[in-house]
C-alpha positions in Angstrom: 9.1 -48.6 -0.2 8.4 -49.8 -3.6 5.1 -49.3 -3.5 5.8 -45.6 -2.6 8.0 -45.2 -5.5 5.7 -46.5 -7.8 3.0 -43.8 -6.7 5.6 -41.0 -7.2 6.4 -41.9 -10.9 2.7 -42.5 -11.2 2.0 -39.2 -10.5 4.9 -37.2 -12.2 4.0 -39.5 -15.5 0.2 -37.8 -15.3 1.4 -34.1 -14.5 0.2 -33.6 -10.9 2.5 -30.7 -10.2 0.2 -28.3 -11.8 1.9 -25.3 -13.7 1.2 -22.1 -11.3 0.8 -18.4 -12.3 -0.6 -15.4 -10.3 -4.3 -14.5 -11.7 -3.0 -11.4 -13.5 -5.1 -8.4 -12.9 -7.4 -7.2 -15.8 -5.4 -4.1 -16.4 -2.2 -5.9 -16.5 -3.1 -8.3 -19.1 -4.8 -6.0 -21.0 -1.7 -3.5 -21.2 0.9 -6.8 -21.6 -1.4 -8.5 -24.5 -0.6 -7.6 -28.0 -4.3 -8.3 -29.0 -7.6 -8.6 -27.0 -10.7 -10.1 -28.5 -14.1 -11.5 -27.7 -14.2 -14.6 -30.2 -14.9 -18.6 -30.6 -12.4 -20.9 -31.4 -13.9 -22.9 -34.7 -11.5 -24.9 -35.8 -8.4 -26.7 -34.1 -5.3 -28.0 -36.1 -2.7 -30.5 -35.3 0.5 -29.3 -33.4 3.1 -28.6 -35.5 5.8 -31.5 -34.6 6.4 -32.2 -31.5 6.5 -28.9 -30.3 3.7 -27.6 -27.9 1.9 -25.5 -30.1 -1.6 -25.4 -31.6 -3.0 -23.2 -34.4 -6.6 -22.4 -33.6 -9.4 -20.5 -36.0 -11.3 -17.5 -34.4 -14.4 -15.9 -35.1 -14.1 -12.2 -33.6 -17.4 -11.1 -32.6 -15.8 -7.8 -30.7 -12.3 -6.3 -30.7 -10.9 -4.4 -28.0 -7.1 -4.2 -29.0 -4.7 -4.6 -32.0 -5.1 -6.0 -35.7 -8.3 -8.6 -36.9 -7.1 -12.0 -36.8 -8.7 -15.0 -38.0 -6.6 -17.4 -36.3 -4.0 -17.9 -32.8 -2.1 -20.5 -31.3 -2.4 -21.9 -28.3 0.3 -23.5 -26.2 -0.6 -26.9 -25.5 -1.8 -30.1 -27.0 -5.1 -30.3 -30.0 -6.0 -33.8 -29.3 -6.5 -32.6 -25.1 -3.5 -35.3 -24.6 -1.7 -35.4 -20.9 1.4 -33.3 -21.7 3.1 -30.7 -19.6 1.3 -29.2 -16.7 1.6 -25.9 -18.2 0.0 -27.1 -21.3 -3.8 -25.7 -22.4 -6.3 -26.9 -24.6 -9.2 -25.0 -25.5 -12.1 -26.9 -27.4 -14.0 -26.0 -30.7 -17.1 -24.0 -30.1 -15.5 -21.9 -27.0 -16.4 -18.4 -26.5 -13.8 -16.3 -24.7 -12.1 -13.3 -24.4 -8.6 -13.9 -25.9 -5.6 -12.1 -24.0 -2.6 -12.7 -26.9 0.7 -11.9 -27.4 2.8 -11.5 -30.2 5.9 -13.9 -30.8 9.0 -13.1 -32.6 8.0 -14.8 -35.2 5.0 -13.3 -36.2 2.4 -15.7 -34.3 0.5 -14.5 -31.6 0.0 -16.9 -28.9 -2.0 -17.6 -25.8 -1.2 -20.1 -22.6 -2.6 -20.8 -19.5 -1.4 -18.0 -17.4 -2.7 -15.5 -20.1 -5.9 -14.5 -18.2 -8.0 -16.0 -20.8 -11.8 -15.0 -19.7 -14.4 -18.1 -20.8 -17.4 -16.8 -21.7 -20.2 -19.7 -20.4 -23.1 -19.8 -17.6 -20.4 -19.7 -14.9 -19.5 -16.1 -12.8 -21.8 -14.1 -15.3 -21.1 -11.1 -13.5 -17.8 -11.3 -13.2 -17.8 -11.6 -17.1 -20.2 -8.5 -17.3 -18.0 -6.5 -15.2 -15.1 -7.7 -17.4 -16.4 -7.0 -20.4 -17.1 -3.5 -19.3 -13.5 -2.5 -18.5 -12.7 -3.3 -21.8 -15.4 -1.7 -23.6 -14.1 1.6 -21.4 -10.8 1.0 -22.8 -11.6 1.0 -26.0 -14.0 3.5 -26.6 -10.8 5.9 -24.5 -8.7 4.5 -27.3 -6.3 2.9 -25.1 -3.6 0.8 -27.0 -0.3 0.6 -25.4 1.6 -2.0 -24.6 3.9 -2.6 -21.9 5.4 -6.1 -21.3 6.9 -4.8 -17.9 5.7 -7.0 -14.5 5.0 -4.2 -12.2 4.3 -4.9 -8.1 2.6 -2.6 -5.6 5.1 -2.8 -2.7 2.0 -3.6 -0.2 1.0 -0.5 0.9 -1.9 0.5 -1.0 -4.3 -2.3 0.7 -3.8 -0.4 4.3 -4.6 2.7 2.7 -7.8 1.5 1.3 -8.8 0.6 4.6 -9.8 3.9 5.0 -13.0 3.3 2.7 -14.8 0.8 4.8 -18.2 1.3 4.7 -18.6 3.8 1.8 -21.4 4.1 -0.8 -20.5 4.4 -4.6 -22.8 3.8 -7.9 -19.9 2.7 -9.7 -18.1 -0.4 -9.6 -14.9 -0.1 -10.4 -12.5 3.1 -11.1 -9.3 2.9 -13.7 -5.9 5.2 -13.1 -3.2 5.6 -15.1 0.3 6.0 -13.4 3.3 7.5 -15.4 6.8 6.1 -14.2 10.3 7.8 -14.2 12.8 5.5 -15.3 14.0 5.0 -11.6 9.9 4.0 -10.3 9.3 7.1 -8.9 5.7 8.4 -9.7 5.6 11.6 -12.1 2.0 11.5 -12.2 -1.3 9.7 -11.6 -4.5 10.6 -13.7 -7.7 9.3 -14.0 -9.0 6.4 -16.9 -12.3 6.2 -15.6 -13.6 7.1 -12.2 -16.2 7.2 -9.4 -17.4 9.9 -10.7 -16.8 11.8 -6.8 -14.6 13.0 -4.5 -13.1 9.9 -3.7 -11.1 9.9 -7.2 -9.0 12.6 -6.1 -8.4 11.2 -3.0 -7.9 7.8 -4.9 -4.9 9.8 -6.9 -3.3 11.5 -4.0 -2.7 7.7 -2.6 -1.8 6.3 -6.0 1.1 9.1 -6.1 2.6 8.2 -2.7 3.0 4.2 -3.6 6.1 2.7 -4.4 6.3 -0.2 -7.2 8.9 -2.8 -8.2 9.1 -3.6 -11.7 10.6 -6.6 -13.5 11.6 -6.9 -17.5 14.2 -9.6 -18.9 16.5 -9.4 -16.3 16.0 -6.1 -15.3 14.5 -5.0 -12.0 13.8 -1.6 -10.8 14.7 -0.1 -14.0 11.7 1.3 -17.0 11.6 3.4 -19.4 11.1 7.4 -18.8 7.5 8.1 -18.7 6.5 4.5 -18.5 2.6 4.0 -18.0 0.9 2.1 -15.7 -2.9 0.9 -15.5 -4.4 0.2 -11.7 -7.7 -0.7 -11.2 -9.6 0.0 -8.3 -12.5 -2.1 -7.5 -15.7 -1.3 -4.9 -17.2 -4.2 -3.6 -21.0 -3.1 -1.5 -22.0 -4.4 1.8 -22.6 -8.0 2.0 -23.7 -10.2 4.7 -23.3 -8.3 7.2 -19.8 -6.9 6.1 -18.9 -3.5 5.4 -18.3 -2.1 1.9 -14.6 -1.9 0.8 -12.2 -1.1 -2.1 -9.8 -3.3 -3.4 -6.9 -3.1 -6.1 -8.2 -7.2 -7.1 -11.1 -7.8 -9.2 -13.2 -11.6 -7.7 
C-alpha cells in the first residue's frame, strides 16, 4: 500500500495528468486569435516572478492578422522546468505560426491549446495546406475577431456523407456563416470555394445546421449578425477508400 502511494505522489509531483484541449479548427483559431504570424522565436527571457509567464522575441517573416510585434509571451516556464501540465515552452530558433491573443493588459499571449503550427520536417503538407488558408484570408482581408466557442450540433457529418466518392481540384472550401443573436442562421456565403456546383449545395446544408455557442457564461446567446468561419475539407481516394469531405482538417 505504501508502495502504491508513493507511485501516486510520484506521478502527480512530475505532471502526468496532461493539460487537455480540443485541436481547435484552423478557422476557429484564426477568427479567436488577436494576431496571426509566421515567425521564430529569438530570444527567450526569464518568467517574470513566479507567475507562469514568459516574454519571447519574434522575428515575423509573414503576417496574416493584426499589428507587427517584435515580441509575445508564452504561458509556461523559459528554463523548460517541470511545472504545470498546461505549461508550454517553446525553444530559441523555432519557426511557427503564432495563434495570439490579446490580454487585458496589453500583452498578447500564447499557450498550449492555442493551435500553435511548428514549422519543421514533420507533416509538411499539412503545414502547406495550412499556410494556404491563411494566405486566402488575408489576401480577402479577413480580420475579425470573435472570441465566441461555437459547436455544430452533429449533424453536418451525416450530411457530408452524401459526397463519398466525389472528384474535386481543390482541397479545401471556406464559408462564412452570419448568426442572429438567438443561433439561427441569417445567411451562409462563400470565403473561398470549390469552384463548382458543390459550393451551392455546400451552403444550402450550412443554412439548415444548428450551432451552440459559448462566451463567459453565456450559452446560446451572440451578438446580432455574428460571423462564423467553417471550413470544409476534401480528402481524395486513398487505399482503397472512397473520397470524402470533412468539417476537420488531419
Amino acid at each position: 500500500m505504501k508502495n502504491i502511494l508513493q507511485i501516486i505522489i510520484y506521478f502527480f509531483s512530475i505532471g502526468v495528468f496532461a493539460c487537455t484541449c480540443d485541436e481547435p479548427k484552423i478557422t476557429e483559431k484564426y477568427i479567436e486569435s488577436d494576431f496571426v504570424a509566421k515567425a521564430t522565436i529569438v530570444k527567450n527571457y526569464k518568467n517574470e516572478s513566479s507567475i507562469e509567464l514568459y516574454k519571447a522575441d519574434i522575428i515575423i517573416s509573414e503576417i496574416f492578422k493584426g499589428e507587427k510585434l517584435k515580441s509575445i509571451y508564452v504561458a509556461g516556464r523559459s528554463d523548460g522546468g517541470m511545472g504545470s501540465s498546461c505549461e508550454l515552452f517553446i525553444p530559441e530558433n523555432t519557426e511557427l505560426v503564432i495563434y495570439a491573443r490579446k490580454r487585458k493588459d496589453g500583452k498578447y499571449s500564447v499557450g498550449l491549446c492555442s493551435g500553435l503550427l511548428y514549422l519543421n520536417n514533420r507533416n509538411l503538407k499539412r503545414q502547406r495546406g495550412e499556410l494556404n488558408i491563411l494566405r486566402m484570408f488575408n489576401s480577402k482581408n479577413i480580420e475579425f475577431t470573435d472570441k465566441v466557442s461555437y459547436r455544430e450540433k452533429g449533424k453536418l457529418h451525416n450530411n457530408l456523407e452524401q459526397f463519398k466518392g466525389i472528384e474535386l481540384e481543390k482541397n479545401y472550401a471556406v464559408y462564412e456563416i452570419t448568426f442572429a443573436s438567438d443561433l439561427t442562421i441569417k445567411n451562409v456565403v462563400e470565403i473561398s470555394g470549390f469552384g463548382t456546383s458543390i459550393d451551392q449545395k455546400l451552403i444550402d446544408i450550412l443554412k439548415k445546421t444548428e450551432w451552440s455557442s459559448f462566451d463567459n457564461g453565456i450559452k446560446d446567446k451572440v451578438h446580432d449578425s455574428s460571423k462564423l468561419l467553417i471550413g470544409i475539407y476534401f480528402y481524395p481516394e486513398e487505399k482503397g477508400n472512397p473520397s470524402f469531405l470533412s468539417q476537420f482538417y488531419y
